[in-house]
Residue, then its C-alpha position, 0 to 999 in steps of 0.5 A: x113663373x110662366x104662363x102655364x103656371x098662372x093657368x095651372x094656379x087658376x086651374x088648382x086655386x079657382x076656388x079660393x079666386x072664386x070665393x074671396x070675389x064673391x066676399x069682395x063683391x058682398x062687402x061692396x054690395x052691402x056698403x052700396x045698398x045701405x049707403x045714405x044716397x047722396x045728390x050733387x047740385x052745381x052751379x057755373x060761375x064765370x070769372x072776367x075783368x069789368x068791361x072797358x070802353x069800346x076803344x079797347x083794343x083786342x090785345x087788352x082784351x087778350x092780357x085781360x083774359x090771361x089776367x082772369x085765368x089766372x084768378x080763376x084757380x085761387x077763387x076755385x081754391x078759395x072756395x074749399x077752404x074758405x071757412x069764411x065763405x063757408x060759415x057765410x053759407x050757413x047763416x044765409x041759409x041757417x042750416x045746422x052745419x059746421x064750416x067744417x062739414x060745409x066745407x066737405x060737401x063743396x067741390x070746384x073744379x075749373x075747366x081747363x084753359x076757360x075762366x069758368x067755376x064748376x061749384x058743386x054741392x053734395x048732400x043727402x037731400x037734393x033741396x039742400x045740396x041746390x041751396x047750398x050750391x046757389x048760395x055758395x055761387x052768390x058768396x063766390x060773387x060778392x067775396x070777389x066784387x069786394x076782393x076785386x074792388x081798388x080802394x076808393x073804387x065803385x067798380x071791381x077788376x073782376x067779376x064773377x058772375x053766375x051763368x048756371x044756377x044751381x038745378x035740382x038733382x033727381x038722381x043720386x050720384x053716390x052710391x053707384x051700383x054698377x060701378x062699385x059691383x064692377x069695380x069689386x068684381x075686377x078687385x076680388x079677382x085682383x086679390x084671390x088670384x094674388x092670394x092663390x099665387x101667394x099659397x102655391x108659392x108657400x104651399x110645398x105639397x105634392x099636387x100632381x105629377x109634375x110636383x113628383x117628376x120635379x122632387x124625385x127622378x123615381x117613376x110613377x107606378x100609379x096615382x089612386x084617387x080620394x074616397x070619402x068612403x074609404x074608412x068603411x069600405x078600404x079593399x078593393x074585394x067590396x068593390x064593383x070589378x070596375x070601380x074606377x079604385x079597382x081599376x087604378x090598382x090594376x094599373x098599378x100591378x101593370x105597371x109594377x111587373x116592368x120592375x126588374x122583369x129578369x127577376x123571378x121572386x119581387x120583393x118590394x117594400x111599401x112605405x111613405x115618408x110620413x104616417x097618414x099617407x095611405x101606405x097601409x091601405x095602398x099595400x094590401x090593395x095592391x097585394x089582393x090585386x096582384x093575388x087576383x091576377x094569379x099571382x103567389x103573392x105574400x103581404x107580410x105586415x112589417x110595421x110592427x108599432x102600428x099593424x094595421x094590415x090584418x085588422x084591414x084584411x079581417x086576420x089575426x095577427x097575434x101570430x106573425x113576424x115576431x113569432x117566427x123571428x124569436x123562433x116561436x112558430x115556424x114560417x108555414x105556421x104563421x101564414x093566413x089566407x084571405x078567403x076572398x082574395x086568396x091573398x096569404x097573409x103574415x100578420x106582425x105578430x104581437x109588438x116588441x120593444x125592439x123593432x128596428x133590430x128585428x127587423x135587421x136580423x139574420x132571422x128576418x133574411x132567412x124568412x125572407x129568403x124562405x118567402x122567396x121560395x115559396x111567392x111570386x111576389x112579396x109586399x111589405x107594409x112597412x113604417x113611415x121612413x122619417x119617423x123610424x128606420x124600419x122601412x129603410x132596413x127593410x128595403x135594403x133586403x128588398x128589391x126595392x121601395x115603392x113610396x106613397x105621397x099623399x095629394x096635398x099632405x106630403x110636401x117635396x122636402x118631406x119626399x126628398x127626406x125620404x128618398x136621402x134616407x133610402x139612399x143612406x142606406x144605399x136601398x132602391x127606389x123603385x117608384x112612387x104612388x100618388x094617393x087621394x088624388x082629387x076625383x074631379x082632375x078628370x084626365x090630369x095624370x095620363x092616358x084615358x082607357x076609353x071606358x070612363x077611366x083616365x091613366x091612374x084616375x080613380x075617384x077613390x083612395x087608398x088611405x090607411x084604416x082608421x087611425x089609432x094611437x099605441x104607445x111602445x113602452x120601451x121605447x117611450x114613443x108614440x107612433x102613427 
C-alpha cells in the first residue's frame, strides 16, 4: 500500500480511529485515577573492601575496587530474592506482610560501573514504604558483614555501608497521569488505524470512484448522494429545483446523452447486481428528469416479481406489460401519464408465474420496437442481475445497461458478477451510477458547479421505495 492509501484510510476510517482512542484512553483513565497511589522511598547504600594500612599501594586499592564491583551485582540480586532478607524486614519492623508480597515491593538497582546500591521501597503508605526501605539498607549491612567476614575473623572483606537514608516520599510515583494518558493516547491510535486498515483490506465494498474505476472499465454516469428522507420523499417532483438530489440527476441525464449520440430512440435498462441498491428509485428519477427536459421519455416497469416503480410514481399498475404482452390490452392502453412530471409510464402488469420468458418473448421485441416509435428515450426498471436473469435478457434488446452500485453495500465481486452476466449475454454496459454516497465527501467524486454542488455530489440518494416481501408461487422464490 502507498501513502495515499493510508491518507485515503485515515480519511474513510477517522472515525473508528477516533473512537477505539477515546476507549483506549477512558480505559486508561479510569485505571489511572481509581488506582491505590503508590509512594517509593530508597536508600543508597555503599559497597567496599575494609581499609588496609596506609601502605597500601594504589594497585591494591585499584584490584580492591574491582573486587567490590563485582560483589556488588549478587548483593543487589540478593536483595530481591532474599526471602531471608525479607522475612528479617518484616520482624524488625512486625508489619502484616508476607516475604513474598515484601519481596514484590523491593527493587535494586546498581549504578553502572560505581559499587553503589539504589535499594527502593514501593507501597501505598510513604511511612511504610521509608521503614521498609531503612530496614532493608541496615539487613543489607549486617547480612554483608556476616557473609564477608573469614572464620575467625573480627573484621569483613567488604562493607556495605548506608550513604543515603531512606527519605519520606511526598509525591506518588505510581499512577502517573500524564504518562499513562499520553501513552494511551499514542496506543489507541496505534490500535484504530490498525483496526481501520485491517477492515479496508476485508472490506470489498464499493466507496468511491476509485473503487468503480478499479472493478469495471465501464464509465461513471453519476454519483447520487445518501438521504435519510428518501422513504418518504423518493422523487425528485418533491424537491426544490435546486436541491443538491435534483441537481445529481440532472448531471446524470447530461451525461447520459453522450451514449451513442448517432441513435435516434435510447433504450437503456436500468438494474443492479443485488436488490436493495437504489435502482428502482434511481430509474424513475431519472426517467422524470429526462421527461423535464422535454424529452419523450417512457419508463416501463420490467421488474415484474417485485414492481415498485408505479407504486413510487402514484399509478396503477394493474394494468402494464404482462397485459400487453398476453395480448390482453393493446400498447396505447397501457400507458399512464404522470401528471407532474409528464412522464408516461407503463406499469408491469399483474405478476406471472413466468417472468424471465416474458420477457424474452417475440411479444416483448414488438413492444419494444413500438415504444421506439413513439419515445425519445425509454428506461427500463429492471430486476437485480445475480438473483435472476431478467435484466440481463433485457439489456440485450436494449442499447444497453446502466448498473447502480450502492456506497458501502455493493462490493467489487458482486459488481464483476454483474458485468460477467451481462457479457454472457454478449449485453452492453453503458456505465454505472454510484448511489447513497456520503454527503459529508464534499468535492470527493468531481468538478464543483461553482454554486455549492461538486460533480455528482448531491446529499441525498436514490434508494428504492419501501421494501416489501412477495412470494412467486410458481416459482416458489422470494424476491427482493
Amino acid at each position: 500500500m502507498e501513502l495515499r492509501d493510508y491518507l485515503r484510510i485515515l480519511r474513510r476510517r477517522w472515525l473508528l480511529i477516533a473512537t477505539l482512542t477515546l476507549l483506549v484512553v477512558g480505559a486508561a483513565a479510569a485505571w489511572t485515577f481509581t488506582s491505590t497511589p503508590q509512594y517509593q522511598s530508597t536508600a543508597r547504600v555503599f559497597v567496599s573492601t575494609s581499609a588496609g594500612d596506609s601502605g597500601e599501594t594504589a594497585g591494591a586499592a585499584y584490584q580492591g575496587g574491582l573486587f567490590s564491583q563485582q560483589r556488588v551485582t549478587s548483593y543487589a540480586d540478593l536483595v530481591g530474592k532474599s526471602r531471608e532478607l525479607a522475612e528479617w524486614v518484616i520482624d524488625d519492623l512486625d508489619v502484616d506482610l508476607t516475604a513474598a508480597e515484601l519481596l514484590d515491593e523491593v527493587e535494586t538497582t546498581v549504578v553502572p560501573e560505581t559499587v553503589i546500591i539504589d535499594l527502593s521501597v514501593t507501597d501505598p503508605s510513604p511511612t511504610m514504604a521509608q521503614a521498609l526501605a531503612q530496614s532493608y539498607a541496615t539487613a543489607l549491612s549486617d547480612l554483608v558483614r556476616r557473609l564477608e567476614t573469614p572464620a575467625g575473623a573480627s573484621v569483613p572483606l567488604i562493607t556495605a555501608s548506608i550513604v543515603d537514608s531512606a527519605s519520606l516520599p511526598t509525591v506518588p510515583v505510581a499512577p502517573q497521569p500524564v504518562r499513562n494518558l499520553g501513552l494511551a493516547v499514542v496506543l489507541g491510535l496505534l490500535l484504530g488505524f490498525g483496526v481501520a486498515v485491517l477492515r479496508e483490506l476485508l472490506d470489498t465494498t464499493i466507496k468511491s470512484p476509485d473503487d468503480l474505476r478499479e472493478t469495471s472499465d465501464a464509465p461513471l454516469l453519476g454519483t447520487i448522494g445518501y438521504d435519510p428522507s428518501i422513504r418518504t420523499e423518493p422523487l425528485v417532483t418533491s424537491l426544490a429545483s435546486h436541491a443538491p438530489r435534483v441537481e445529481a440527476f440532472r448531471v446524470l441525464r447530461t451525461n447520459l446523452q453522450f451514449v451513442d449520440v448517432d441513435t435516434t430512440t435510447k433504450v437503456f435498462v436500468v438494474t443492479s447486481a443485488v436488490p436493495g441498491e437504489g435502482k428502482t428509485t434511481t430509474a424513475v428519477n431519472l426517467a422524470i428528469t429526462l421527461a423535464q427536459a422535454g424529452q419523450k421519455t417512457l419508463l416501463i416497469e420490467c421488474d415484474l416479481r417485485r414492481p415498485k416503480a408505479s407504486l413510487a410514481l402514484g399509478l396503477d399498475n394493474s394494468v402494464g406489460v404482462t397485459t400487453v404482452l398476453v395480448g390482453k390490452v393493446a400498447f396505447e392502453d397501457a400507458l399512464q401519464e404522470h401528471s407532474v412530471s409528464g412522464l408516461t409510464v407503463m406499469g408491469s402488469g399483474a405478476v406471472p408465474p413466468n417472468p424471465a420468458e416474458l420477457l424474452q418473448s417475440k411479444a416483448m421485441a414488438e413492444m419494444l420496437t413500438r415504444a421506439k416509435d413513439r419515445f425519445d428515450t425509454i428506461i427500463i426498471d429492471a430486476p437485480p442481475l445475480l438473483p435472476v436473469t431478467d435484466a440481463a435478457l433485457l439489456s440485450v434488446q436494449a442499447d444497453g445497461a446502466i448498473v447502480v452500485a450502492a456506497h458501502g453495500k455493493t462490493t467489487r465481486e458482486q459488481l464483476s458478477q454483474a458485468q460477467d452476466r451481462l457479457a454472457q449475454v454478449d449485453a452492453e454496459l453503458v456505465g454505472l451510477i454510484l448511489n447513497m454516497t456520503p454527503s459529508r465527501r464534499r468535492g470527493g467524486y468531481g468538478y464543483g458547479y461553482g454554486y455549492g454542488y461538486g460533480y455528482g455530489y448531491a446529499p441525498e440518494p436514490a434508494v428504492e421505495a419501501p421494501k416489501g416481501k412477495r412470494r412467486n408461487k410458481a416459482t416458489a422464490q422470494t424476491t427482493d
